[in-house]
SERO-4910 file (N, C-alpha, C, O; in steps of 0.05 Angstrom, whole numbers):
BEGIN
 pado doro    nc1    nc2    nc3   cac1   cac2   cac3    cc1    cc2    cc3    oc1    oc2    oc3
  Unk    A   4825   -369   4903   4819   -341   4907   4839   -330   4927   4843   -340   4949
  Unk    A   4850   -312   4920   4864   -298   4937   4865   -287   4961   4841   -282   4963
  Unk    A   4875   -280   4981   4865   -271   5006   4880   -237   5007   4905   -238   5009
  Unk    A   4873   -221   5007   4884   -198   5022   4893   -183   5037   4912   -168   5039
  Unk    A   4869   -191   5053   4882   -175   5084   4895   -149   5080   4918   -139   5078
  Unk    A   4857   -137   5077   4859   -105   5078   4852   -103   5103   4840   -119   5117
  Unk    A   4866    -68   5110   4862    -56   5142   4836    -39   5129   4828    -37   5106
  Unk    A   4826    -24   5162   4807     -7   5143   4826     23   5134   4846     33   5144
  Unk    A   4812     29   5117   4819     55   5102   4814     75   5099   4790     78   5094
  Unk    A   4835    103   5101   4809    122   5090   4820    130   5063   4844    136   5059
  Unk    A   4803    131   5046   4801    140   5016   4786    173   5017   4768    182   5033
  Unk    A   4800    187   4994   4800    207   4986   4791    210   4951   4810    207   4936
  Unk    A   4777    213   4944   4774    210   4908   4752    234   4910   4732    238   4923
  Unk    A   4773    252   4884   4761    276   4873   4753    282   4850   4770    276   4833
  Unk    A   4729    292   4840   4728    301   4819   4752    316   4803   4768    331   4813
  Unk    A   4751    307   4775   4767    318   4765   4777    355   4755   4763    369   4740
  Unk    A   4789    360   4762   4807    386   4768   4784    402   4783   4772    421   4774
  Unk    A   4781    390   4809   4753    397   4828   4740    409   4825   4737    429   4838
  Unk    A   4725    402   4803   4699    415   4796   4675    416   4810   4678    406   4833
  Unk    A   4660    422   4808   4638    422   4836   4609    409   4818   4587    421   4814
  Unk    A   4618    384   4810   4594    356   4801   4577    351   4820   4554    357   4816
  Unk    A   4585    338   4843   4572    331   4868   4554    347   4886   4541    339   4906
  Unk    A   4555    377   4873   4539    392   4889   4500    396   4881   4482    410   4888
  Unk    A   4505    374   4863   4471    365   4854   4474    335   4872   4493    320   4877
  Unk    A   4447    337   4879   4448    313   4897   4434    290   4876   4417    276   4887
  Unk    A   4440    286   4852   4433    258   4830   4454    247   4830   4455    223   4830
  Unk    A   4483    267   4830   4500    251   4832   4513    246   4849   4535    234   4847
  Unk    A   4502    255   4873   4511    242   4907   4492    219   4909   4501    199   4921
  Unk    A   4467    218   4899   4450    193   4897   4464    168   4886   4462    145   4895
  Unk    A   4479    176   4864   4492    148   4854   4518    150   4873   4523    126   4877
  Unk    A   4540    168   4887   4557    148   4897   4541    130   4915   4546    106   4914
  Unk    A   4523    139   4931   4508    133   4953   4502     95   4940   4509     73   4947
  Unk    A   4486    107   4920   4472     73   4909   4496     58   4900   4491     34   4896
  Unk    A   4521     67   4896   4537     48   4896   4550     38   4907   4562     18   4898
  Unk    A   4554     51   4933   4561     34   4963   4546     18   4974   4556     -1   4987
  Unk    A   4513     23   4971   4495      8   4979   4503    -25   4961   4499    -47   4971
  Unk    A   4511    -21   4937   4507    -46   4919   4538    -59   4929   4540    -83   4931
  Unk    A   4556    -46   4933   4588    -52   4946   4581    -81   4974   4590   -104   4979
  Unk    A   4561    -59   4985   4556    -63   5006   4546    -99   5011   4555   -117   5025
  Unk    A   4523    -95   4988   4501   -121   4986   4516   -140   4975   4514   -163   4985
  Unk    A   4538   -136   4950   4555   -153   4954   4577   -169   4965   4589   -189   4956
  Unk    A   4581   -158   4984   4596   -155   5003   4624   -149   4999   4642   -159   5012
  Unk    A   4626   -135   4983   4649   -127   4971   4671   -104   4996   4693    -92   4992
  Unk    A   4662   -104   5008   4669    -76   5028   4657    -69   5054   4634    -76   5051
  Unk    A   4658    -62   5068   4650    -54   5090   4651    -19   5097   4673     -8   5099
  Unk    A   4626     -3   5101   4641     27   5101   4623     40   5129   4600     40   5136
  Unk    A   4652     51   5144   4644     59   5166   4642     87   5172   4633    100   5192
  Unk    A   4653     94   5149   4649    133   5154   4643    141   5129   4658    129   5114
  Unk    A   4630    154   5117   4637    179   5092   4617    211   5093   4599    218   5107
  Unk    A   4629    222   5074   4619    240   5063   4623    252   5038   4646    258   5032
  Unk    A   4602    257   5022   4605    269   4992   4605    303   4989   4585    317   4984
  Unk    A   4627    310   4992   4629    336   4983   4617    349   4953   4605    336   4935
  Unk    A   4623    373   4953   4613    382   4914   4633    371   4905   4627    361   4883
  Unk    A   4660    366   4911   4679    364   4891   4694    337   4895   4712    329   4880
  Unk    A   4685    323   4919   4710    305   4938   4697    286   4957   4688    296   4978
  Unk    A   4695    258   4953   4689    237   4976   4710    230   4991   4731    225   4979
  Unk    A   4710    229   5020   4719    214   5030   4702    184   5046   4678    184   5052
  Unk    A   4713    168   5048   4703    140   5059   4724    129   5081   4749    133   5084
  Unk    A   4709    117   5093   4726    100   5110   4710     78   5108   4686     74   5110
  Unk    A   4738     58   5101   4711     30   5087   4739      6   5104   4754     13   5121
  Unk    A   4738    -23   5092   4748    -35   5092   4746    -60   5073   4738    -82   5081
  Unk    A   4756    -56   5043   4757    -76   5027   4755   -106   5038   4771   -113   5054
  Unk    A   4732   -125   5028   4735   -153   5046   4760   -168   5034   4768   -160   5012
  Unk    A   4771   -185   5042   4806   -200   5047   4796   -218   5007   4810   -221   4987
  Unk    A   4773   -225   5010   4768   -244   4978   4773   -221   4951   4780   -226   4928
  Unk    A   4768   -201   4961   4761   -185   4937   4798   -163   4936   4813   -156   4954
  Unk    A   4801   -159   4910   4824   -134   4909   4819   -110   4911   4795   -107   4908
  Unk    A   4832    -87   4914   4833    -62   4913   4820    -54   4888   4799    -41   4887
  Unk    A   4833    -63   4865   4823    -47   4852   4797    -63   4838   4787    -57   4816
  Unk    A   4792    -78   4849   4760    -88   4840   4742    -72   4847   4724    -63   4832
  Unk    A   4747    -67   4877   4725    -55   4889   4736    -20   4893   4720     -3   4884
  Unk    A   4754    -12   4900   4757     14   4886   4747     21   4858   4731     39   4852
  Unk    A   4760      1   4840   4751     11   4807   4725      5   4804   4714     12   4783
  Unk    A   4709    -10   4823   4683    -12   4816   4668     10   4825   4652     20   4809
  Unk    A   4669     20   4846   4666     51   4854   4669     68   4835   4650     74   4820
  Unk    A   4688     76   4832   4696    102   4813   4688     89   4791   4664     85   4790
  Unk    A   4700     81   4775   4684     66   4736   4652     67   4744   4643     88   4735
  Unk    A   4636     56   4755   4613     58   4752   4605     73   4759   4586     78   4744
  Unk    A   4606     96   4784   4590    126   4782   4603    146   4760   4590    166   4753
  Unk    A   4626    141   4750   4638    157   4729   4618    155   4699   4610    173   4685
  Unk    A   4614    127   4697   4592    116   4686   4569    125   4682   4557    130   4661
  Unk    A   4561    125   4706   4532    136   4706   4532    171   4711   4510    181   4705
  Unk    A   4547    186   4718   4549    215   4709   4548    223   4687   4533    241   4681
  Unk    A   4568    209   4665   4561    216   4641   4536    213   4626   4527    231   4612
  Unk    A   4523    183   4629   4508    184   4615   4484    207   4629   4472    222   4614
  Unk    A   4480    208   4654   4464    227   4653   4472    264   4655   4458    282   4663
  Unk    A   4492    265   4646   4503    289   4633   4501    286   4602   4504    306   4589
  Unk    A   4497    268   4593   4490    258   4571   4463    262   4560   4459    268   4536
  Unk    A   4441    257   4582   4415    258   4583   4401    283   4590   4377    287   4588
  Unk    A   4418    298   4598   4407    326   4614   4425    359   4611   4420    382   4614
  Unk    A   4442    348   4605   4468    375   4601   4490    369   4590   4512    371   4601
  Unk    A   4484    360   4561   4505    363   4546   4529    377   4543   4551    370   4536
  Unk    A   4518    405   4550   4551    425   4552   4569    426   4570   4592    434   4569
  Unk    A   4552    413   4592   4567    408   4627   4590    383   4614   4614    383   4615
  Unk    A   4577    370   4607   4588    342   4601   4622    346   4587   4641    331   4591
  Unk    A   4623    369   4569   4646    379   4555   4672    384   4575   4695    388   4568
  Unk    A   4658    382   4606   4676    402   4624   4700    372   4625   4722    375   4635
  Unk    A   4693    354   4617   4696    329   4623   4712    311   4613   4724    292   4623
  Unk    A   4711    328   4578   4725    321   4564   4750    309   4568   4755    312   4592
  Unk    A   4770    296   4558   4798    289   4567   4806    273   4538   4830    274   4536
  Unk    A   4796    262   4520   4803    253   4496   4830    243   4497   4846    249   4479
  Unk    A   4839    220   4527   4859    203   4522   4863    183   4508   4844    178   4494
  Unk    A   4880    168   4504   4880    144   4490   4856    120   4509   4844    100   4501
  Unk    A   4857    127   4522   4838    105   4548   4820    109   4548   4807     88   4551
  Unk    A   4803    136   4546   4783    139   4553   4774    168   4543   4794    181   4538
  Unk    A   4742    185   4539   4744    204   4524   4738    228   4540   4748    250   4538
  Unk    A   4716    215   4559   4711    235   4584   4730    220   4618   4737    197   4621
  Unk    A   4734    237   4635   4746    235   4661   4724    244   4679   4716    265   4670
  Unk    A   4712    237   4698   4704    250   4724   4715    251   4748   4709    268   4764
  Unk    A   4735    228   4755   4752    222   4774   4779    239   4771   4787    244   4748
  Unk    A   4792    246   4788   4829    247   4792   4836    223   4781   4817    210   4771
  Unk    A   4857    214   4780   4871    188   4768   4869    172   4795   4856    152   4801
  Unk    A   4893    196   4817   4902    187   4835   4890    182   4855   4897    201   4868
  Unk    A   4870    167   4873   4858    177   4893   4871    170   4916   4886    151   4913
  Unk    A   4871    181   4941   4885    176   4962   4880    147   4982   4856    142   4988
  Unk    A   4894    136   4988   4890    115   5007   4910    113   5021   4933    112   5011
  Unk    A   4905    112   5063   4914    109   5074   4899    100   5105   4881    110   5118
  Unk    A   4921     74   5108   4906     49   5119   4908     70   5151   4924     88   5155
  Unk    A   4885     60   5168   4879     65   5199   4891     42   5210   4880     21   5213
  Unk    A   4919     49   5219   4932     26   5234   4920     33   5264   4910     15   5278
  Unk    A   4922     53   5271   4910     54   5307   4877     66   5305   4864     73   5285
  Unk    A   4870     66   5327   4843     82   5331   4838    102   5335   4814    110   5336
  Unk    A   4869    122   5341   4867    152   5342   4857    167   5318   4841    184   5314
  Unk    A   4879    149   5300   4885    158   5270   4856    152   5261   4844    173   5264
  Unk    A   4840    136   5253   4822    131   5249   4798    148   5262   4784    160   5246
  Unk    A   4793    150   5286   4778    169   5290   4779    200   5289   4759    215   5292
  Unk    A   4811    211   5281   4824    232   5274   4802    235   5241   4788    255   5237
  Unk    A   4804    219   5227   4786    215   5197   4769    215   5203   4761    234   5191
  Unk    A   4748    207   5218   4718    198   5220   4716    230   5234   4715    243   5213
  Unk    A   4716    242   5246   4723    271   5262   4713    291   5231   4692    301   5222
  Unk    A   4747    289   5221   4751    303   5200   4727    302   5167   4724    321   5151
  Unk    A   4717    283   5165   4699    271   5148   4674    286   5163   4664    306   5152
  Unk    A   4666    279   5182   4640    297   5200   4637    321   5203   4617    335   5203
  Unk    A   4662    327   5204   4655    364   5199   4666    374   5175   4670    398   5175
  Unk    A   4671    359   5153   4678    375   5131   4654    395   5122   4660    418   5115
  Unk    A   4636    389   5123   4613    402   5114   4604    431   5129   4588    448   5122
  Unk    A   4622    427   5157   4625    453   5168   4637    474   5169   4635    495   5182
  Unk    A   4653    464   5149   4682    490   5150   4670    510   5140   4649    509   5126
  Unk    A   4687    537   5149   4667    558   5134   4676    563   5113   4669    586   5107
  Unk    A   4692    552   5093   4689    559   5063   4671    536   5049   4667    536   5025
  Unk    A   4663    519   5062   4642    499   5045   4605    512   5063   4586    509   5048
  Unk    A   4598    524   5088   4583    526   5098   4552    501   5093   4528    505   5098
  Unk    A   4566    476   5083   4538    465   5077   4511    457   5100   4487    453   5096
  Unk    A   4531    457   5129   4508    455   5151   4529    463   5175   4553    466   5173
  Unk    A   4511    467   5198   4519    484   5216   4524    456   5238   4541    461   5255
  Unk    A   4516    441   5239   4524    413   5258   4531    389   5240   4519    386   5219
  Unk    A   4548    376   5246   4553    345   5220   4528    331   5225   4523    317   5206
  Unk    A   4515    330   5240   4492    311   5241   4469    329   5220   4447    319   5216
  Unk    A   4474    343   5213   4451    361   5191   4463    357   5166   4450    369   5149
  Unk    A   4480    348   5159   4492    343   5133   4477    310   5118   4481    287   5126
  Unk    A   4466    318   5102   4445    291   5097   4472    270   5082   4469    246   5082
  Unk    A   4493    281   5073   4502    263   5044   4527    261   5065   4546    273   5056
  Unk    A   4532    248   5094   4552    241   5106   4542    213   5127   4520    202   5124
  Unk    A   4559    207   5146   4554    188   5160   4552    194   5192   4549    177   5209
  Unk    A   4556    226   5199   4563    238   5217   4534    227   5234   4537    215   5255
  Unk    A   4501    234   5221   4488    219   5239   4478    190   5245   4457    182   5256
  Unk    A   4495    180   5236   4494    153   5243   4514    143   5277   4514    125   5293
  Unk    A   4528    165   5274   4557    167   5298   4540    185   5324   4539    181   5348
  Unk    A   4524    209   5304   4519    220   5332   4490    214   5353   4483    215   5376
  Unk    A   4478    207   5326   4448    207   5336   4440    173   5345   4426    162   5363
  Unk    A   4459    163   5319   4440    129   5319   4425    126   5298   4423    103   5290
  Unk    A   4415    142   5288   4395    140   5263   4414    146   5234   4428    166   5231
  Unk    A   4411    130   5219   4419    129   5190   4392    116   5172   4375     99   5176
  Unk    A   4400    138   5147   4381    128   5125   4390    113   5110   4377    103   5092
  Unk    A   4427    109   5118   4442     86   5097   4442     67   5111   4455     71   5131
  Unk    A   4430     42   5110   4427     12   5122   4455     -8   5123   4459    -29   5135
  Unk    A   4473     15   5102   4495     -5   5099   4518      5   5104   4539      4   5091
  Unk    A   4512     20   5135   4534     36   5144   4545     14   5168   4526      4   5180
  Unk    A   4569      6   5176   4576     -3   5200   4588     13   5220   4600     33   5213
  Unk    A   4588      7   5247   4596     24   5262   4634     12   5270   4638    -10   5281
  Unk    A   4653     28   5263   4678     18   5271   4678      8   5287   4700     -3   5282
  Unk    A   4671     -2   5312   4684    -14   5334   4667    -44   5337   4674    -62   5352
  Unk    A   4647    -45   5321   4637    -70   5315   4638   -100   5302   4619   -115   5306
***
């Protein structure tokens, strides 16, 4: 088995041509349940995120056994997965938005490209964990007025102590 020797990261992955999917919280429930399952397998380690309507960021750290794109593509392929089918199940016309009829594949919910870039110091890294906490504050998203009121982030796990995600770690631990 291979070894890797991943740093931690922060990732960026958007809905496709940023649509605003994520702003129902069923399908913030599944990225959520699928970090939880990342998590249990120990596939990753995640120390910051937040789910925008259109845009996650994470700060995770892939474990050294597993590859990038195992556990990246297991992220994205399986909530991509499970959006459709329940766009499938519930709003068929939404589902059209989605369309993409490549050779690869017929629907898209992801960008292709998602961003990754490793936290070599602790500035940089807490510069992300910062930036991730108050996304939800800016005033063209207005989703809460403190990051610790933002339910679909990690901001109160940083400020308060209390998290409802069990499978959050704290960076410096």
């Amino acid at each position: 088995m291979a070894d890797y020797n991943y740093h931690i990261e922060f990732l960026t992955a958007t809905i496709l041509r940023w649509q605003h999917l994520l702003a129902v919280d069923k399908y913030k429930q599944i990225i959520v349940d699928s970090l939880h399952w990342l998590h249990k397998e120990e596939r990753c380690k995640v120390f910051g995120f937040v789910i925008m309507h259109n845009h996650i960021h994470l700060i995770w750290r892939i474990n050294d056994k597993h590859a990038r794109g195992e556990v990246q593509g297991a992220l994205l392929s399986y909530t991509a997965h499970q959006f459709k089918e329940h766009l499938r199940k519930t709003d068929r016309a939404k589902l059209n938005d989605y369309f993409v009829g490549d050779s690869d594949r017929t629907f898209q919910f992801w960008e292709r490209d998602s961003r990754v870039k490793e936290c070599w110091s602790e500035p940089f890294l807490l510069q992300k964990l910062a930036y991730i906490h108050y996304n939800p504050c800016q005033p063209h998203w207005k989703l809460a007025t403190l990051p610790e009121e933002y339910q679909w982030s990690s901001a109160s796990f940083y400020f308060s102590g209390c998290s409802e995600f069990d499978w959050l770690h704290h960076y410096a631990l």
